[in-house]
C-alpha positions, 0 to 999 in steps of 0.5 A, a space after each residue: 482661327 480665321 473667321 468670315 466675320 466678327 464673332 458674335 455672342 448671346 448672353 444668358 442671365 439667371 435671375 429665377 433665384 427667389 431670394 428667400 434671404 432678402 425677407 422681401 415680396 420683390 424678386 432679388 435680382 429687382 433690389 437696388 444697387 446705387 439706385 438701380 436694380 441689379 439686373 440692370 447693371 448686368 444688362 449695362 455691363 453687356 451693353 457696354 462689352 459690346 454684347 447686344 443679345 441678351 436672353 434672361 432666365 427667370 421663375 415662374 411669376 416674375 413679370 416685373 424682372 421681364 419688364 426690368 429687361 425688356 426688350 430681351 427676351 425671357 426664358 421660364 425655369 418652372 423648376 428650379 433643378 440647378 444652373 446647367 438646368 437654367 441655361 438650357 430654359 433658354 435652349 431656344 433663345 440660344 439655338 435661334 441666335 447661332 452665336 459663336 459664344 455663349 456667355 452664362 452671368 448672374 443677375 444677382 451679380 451687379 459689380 462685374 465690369 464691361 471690361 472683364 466681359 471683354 477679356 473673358 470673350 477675348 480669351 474664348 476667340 484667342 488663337 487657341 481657342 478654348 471651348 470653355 472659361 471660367 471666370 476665377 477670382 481669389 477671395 480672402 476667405 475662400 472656404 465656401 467657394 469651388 475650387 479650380 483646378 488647373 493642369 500643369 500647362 495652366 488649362 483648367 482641369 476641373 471645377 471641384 465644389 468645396 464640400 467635394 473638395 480634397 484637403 489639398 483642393 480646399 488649400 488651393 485660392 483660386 475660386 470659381 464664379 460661376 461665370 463662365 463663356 463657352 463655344 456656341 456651336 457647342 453649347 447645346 450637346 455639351 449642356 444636355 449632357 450634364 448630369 444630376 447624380 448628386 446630393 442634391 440632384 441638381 443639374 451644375 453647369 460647373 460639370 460642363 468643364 469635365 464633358 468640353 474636356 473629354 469631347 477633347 476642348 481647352 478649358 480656360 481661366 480668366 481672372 476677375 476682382 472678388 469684389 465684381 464676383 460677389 453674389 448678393 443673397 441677402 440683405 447684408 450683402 446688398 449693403 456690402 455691394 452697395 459700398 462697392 458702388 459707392 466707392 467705385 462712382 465716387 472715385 470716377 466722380 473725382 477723377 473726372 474733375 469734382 470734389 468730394 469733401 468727405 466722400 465716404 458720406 456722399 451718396 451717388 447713383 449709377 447715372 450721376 453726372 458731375 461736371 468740372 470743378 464741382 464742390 460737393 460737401 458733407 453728407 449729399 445724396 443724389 438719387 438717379 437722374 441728376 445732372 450737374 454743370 461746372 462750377 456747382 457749389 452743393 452745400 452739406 445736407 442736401 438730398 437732389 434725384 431726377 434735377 438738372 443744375 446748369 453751370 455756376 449755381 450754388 445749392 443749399 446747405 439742407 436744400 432739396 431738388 425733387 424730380 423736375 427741377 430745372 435749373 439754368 445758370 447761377 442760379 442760388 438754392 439756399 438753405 431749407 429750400 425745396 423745388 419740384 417740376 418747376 424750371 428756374 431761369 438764369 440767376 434766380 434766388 430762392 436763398 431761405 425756407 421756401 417750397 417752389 413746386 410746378 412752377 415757371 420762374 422768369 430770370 433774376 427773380 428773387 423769392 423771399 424766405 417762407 415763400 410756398 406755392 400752393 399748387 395742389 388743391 387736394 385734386 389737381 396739380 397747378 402751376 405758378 408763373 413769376 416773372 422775370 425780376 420779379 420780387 416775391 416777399 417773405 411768407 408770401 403763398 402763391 395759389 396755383 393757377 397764378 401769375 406774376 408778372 415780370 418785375 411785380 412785387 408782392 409784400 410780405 405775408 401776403 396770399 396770392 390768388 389773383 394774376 399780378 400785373 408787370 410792374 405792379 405791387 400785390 398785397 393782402 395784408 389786414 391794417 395793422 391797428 395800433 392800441 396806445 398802453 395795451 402792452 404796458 397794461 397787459 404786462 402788468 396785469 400779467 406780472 401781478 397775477 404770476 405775483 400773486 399766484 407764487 404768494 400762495 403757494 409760498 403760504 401754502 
């Protein structure tokens, strides 16, 4: 088939569907798979297939699924009368764009891959150019799945839904997805033409394969993963798309040069980026936005989500990286440690119980166990700055606004308030008082009460 220029696509997402087994107030398609939404995945996966146009069916009342796929443009199905009904809400969107393929997806469908969007579109523009495909898959339980039914020649013949299936279609593996590209010309007359004399007196997109036929069109089947097809309805599923993710990132983690010490208990986003020779030990999580150079050591137990950690630092165990933290080159976060929106210069220690939150904090400096920054004063949030090689002693609170300057020491147990100038020694320690013989007179009184008392009820 010769063409004067690269053919071009427009892809319609259904995400009207209300979700009702997910038990939620939030639309199905807005559920978090490795920390994105559903929908988004899709939309990343026709970004990456190289499909640019996007329209998004969705129901009446769901702006929030609007925003979450702006700045596409959104169809409403005011009623929800079947899929072939859905797709023609976006007739608009589908006339205006005059694309050579119209690709139909799921936006409750967030494991299909960029490279099976490319294969299906490969196929459409191939030389035989087929006016329909299908996307099949062959799952282990095929039972409540439409059958696809294909001639002698392997062109697909019909789509049959299970409860309408013969007992030789119900024998047969390959299942259909649902997803499905078709010629774009003639997408707009083959869709009005579906009917709804069923059932359920619904409108089945699976009935466009019979009328593309008939209108003398090839259909096609593309073979897809059972796991990249899987719909989520329901909470259960959700989880089972969620080890999916999971598997799937964890194995791209590792192939691109970390190590994952138990993986099954490492928990990623879709947006994680790990550098080489990262170590990455025992139940971690990292929610979206972490970015980790080479060479990190992150220690069981730790929880990281919106950090960057720069190359050479060591993490934890049981440390926690909230949103905002920055952290340059070697760098040690030790256990039971907290940073929030705060950015820690090259070779900082905080190695023990301490929260540094909002803060600023200059190259080598060292915070000692216990330490806190006070930046919250119930009404405004406020920054702590510390120096470069400053010392910062064990208990020590640092009440935001303040600084210290570089190379300052402030002594253990002490309640900065006030600036502290380079080089300079704050403390707000009492003076320790010294009673000669309290002690031995306290434990004696002590111990001859505890005497007495076990006498009596000896007696008693």
């Amino acid at each position: 088939m010769t063409r004067t220029a690269p053919p071009t696509t427009i892809a319609v997402i259904l995400a009207a569907g209300l979700g009702t087994r997910m038990a939620s107030g939030r639309p199905k398609v807005l559920h978090p798979v490795a920390g994105r939404p559903m929908i988004g995945h899709v939309l990343d996966s026709l970004a990456a297939a190289g499909v640019a146009r996007v329209a998004a069916v969705i129901g009446p009342d769901m702006p929030a699924v609007a925003a979450a796929v702006a700045p596409h443009p959104t169809a409403v199905q005011a009623d929800r009368l079947g899929t072939a009904h859905a797709v023609l809400a976006a007739k608009d969107e589908i006339a205006a764009a005059a694309a050579d393929d119209l690709l139909i997806l799921f936006g409750d469908t967030p494991l299909i891959t960029p490279e099976t969007i490319a294969r299906m579109l490969a196929a459409r523009r191939a030389e035989a150019a087929p006016g329909i495909v299908v996307l099949g898959f062959e799952p282990a339980d095929p039972g409540p799945y439409g059958r696809l039914v294909l001639d002698a020649g392997g062109n697909l013949q019909s789509i049959v839904e299970a409860k309408d299936a013969s007992e030789a279609q119900r024998a047969l593996r390959l299942c259909n997805s649902g997803v499905m590209v078709m010629d774009g010309a003639r997408a707009l007359d083959w869709l009005p033409r579906i009917g709804n004399a069923n059932a359920k007196g619904e409108y089945y997109l699976t009935d466009i394969v019979a009328i593309a036929r008939a209108d003398g069109a090839r259909a096609a089947v593309v073979m897809g993963d059972a796991d990249e097809v899987m719909g989520v309805n329901s909470r259960a599923e959700l989880a089972v798309a969620e080890a999916v993710a999971q598997t799937r990132l964890r194995a791209r983690a590792m192939a691109g040069g970390a190590t994952l010490l138990d993986p099954t208990t490492v928990y990623l986003s879709w947006d994680t980026k790990l550098g080489r020779d990262v170590t990455v030990g025992p139940n971690v999580f990292f929610g979206p936005g972490v970015t980790i150079g080479d060479n990190v050591e992150i220690r069981a137990f730790c929880h990281i989500e919106g950090a960057a950690v720069a190359s050479n630092t060591v993490i934890g165990p049981f440390a926690r990286l909230r949103p905002g933290a920055d952290l340059a080159e070697g760098v040690h976060i030790g256990n039971f440690v907290e940073i929030k929106a705060s950015q820690l210069a090259a070779g900082v220690k905080v190695n023990h119980l301490s929260y540094v939150g909002d803060s600023t904090v200059g190259a080598r400096a060292n915070i000692g166990a216990g330490t806190i920054t006070c930046n919250y004063d119930g009404h405004v949030k406020s920054r702590t700055v510390i120096g470069e090689d400053a010392f910062i002693g064990s208990n020590t609170a640092l009440v935001a606004p303040v600084t210290v300057g570089a190379g300052a020491i402030t002594g253990a147990g002490s309640a900065i308030a006030k600036n502290v100038a380079p080089g300079a020694l704050a403390l707000t320690r009492a003076d320790q008082r010294e009673i000669a013989g309290w002690a031995d007179r306290f434990n004696q009184a002590a111990r001859a009460k505890k005497a007495k008392a076990k006498t009596k009820k000896g007696a008693d």
